[in-house]
N, C-alpha and C positions, 0 to 999 in steps of 0.2 A: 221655575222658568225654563230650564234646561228640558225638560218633558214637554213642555208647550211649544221649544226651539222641535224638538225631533217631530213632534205632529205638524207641526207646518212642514217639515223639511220634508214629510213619509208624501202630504199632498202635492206638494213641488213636485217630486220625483213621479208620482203618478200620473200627475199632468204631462210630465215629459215623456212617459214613454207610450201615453196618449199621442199626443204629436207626433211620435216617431212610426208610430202603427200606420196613425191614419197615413203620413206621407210616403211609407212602404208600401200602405194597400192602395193608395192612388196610381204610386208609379208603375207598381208591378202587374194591376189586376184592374189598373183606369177607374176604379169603387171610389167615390165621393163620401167620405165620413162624415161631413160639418156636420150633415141632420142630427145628427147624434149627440157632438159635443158637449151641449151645454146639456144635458141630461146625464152625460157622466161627470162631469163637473159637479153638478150637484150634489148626485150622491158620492162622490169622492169627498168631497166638503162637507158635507153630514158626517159621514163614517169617521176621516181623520180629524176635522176641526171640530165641528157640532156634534160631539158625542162626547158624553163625562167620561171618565175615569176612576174607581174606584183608587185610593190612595192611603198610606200611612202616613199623616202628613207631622209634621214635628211641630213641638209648638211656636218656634221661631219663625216657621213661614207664614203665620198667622200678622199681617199688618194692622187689621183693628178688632176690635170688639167685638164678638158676635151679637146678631141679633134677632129675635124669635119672630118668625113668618107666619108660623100656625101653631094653633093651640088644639090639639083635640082631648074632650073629657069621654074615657071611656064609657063611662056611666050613662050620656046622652048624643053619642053622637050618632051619628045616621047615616044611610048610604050614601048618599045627597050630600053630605060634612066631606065622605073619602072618597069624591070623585075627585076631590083636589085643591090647589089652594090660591085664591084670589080669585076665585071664578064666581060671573052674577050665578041665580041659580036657575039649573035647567040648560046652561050654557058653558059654549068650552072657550069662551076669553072673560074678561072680567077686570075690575079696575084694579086687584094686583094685591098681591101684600107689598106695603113699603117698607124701603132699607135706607139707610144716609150713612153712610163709612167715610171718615173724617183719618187720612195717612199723610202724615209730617214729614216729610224729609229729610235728610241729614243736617244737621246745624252747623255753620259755619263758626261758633262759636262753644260751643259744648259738643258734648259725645251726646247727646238726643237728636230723637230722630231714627228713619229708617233710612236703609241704602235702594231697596226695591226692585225690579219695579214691582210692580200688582200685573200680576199673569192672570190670574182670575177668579173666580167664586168659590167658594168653597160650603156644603153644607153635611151637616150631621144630627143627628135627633136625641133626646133625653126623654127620659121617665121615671115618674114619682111614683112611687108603692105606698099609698100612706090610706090614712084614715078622711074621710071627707067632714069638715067641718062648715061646708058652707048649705045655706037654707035648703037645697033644690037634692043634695044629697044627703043630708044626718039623715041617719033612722032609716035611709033606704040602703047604701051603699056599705058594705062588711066594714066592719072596724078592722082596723091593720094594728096588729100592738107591736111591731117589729118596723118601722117606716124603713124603707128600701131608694137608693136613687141610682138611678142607673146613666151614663154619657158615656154615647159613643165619638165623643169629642176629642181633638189632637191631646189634649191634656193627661188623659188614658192610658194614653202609648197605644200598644196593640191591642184588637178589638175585632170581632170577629165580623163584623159591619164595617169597619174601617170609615172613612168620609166620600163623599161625591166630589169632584173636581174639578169646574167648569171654566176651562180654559179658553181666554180673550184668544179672537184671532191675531192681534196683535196688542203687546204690552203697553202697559202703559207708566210712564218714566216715572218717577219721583227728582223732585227739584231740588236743591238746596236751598234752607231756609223758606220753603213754600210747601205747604200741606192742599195732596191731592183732594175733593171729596165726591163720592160715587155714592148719586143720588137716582132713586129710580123704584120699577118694581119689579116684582115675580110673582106669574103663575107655576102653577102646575096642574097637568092634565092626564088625562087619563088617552093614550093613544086609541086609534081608532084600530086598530090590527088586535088589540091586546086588553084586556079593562086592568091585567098583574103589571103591564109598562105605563110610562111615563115620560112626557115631554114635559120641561122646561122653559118658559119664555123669561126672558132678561129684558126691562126696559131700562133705560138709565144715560143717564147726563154727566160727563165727570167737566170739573173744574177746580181752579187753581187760586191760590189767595195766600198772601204773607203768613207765615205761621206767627202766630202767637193773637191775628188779629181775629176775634170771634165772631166777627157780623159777617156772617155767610153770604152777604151782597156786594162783597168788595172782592170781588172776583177781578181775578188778571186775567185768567183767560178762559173758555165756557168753550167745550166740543161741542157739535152736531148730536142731538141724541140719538141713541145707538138700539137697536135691536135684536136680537141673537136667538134660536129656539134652539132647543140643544136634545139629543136623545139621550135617555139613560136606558144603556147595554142591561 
């Protein structure tokens, strides 16, 4: 959260001494800057907000459960497979991989629960070293007599890939005795400047419901759904 306070504070400040340019170069030099504004706006908001962060992140920051977005099988997968993830094919949107992240709040009654809030996404990759047992690989794919797994997840510690970090523009609280849940999707695509970069899309809805009550339609309260693309540096 702290890291997500100073990227918003770094675009504040930028925007301010936007303001202070443009009203120096009007007064001193009669130059009209508005045309411009909201084009650096933009890309100030990209750069500080809309832009991951690679991170070490400890396993305590983690609020719920990870959950797997793509699967790729070395043995069959295609160019087409690594242009990215939730994309239709041929195409750079698509209906998403889904996520559902279910964060409990503090209990007014016991020590369960989180204190929070949920600053934002977090994602990391794993890899299995093993032998292939299913139909489409035995007898094509090496026998592994050593199986190997590798995660570059908080769990790890340090890791020479560390996590991606995709900080909300603004947090989102945890309640007491009320569990957040952040329902939605993610692509990823292959940017148009780079085919080695990658943009981010985040769709998702968070809402609010008594903890301990399981039927996800007894919502207290339902945001506006949100959408976010995000560059990774």
């Amino acid at each position: 959260e702290e890291e997500r306070r100073v990227q918003s504070s770094e675009f504040a400040n930028a925007m301010e001494d936007w303001k202070e340019f443009a009203e120096t170069t009007q007064t001193m030099y009669g130059v009209n800057m508005n045309v411009l504004e909201e084009d650096f706006c933009r890309e100030q908001r990209e750069y500080y907000v809309l832009s991951s962060r690679w991170a070490e992140l400890q396993t305590q920051c983690l609020l719920a459960d990870p959950c797997v977005v793509k699967e790729y099988d070395m043995h069959t997968c295609t160019v087409e497979d690594a242009r990215g993830v939730g994309l239709a094919a041929g195409e750079d949107e698509g209906a998403g991989a889904p996520f559902d992240f279910d964060v409990a709040g503090r209990s007014t009654t016991s020590e369960a629960g989180l204190a929070g809030p949920v600053s934002g996404f977090a994602g990391w990759f794993t890899v299995d070293f093993k032998s292939r047992t299913d139909e489409r690989g035995r007898g094509v794919a090496p026998e592994v007599p050593n199986p190997a797994y590798l995660s570059t997840g908080p769990e790890m510690g340090y890791t020479h890939w560390g996590q991606q970090v995709f900080h909300l523009p603004s947090a989102i609280p945890l309640l007491a005795d009320q569990t957040t849940r952040l329902n939605g999707t993610l692509e990823m695509m292959r940017t148009k400047e780079s085919a080695r970069l990658y943009n981010v899309r985040f769709r998702y809805e968070a809402s609010r419901r008594k903890s301990g009550e399981d039927d996800k339609d007894s919502v207290l309260m339902k945001g506006k759904p949100e959408e976010l693309v995000y560059q990774i540096p």
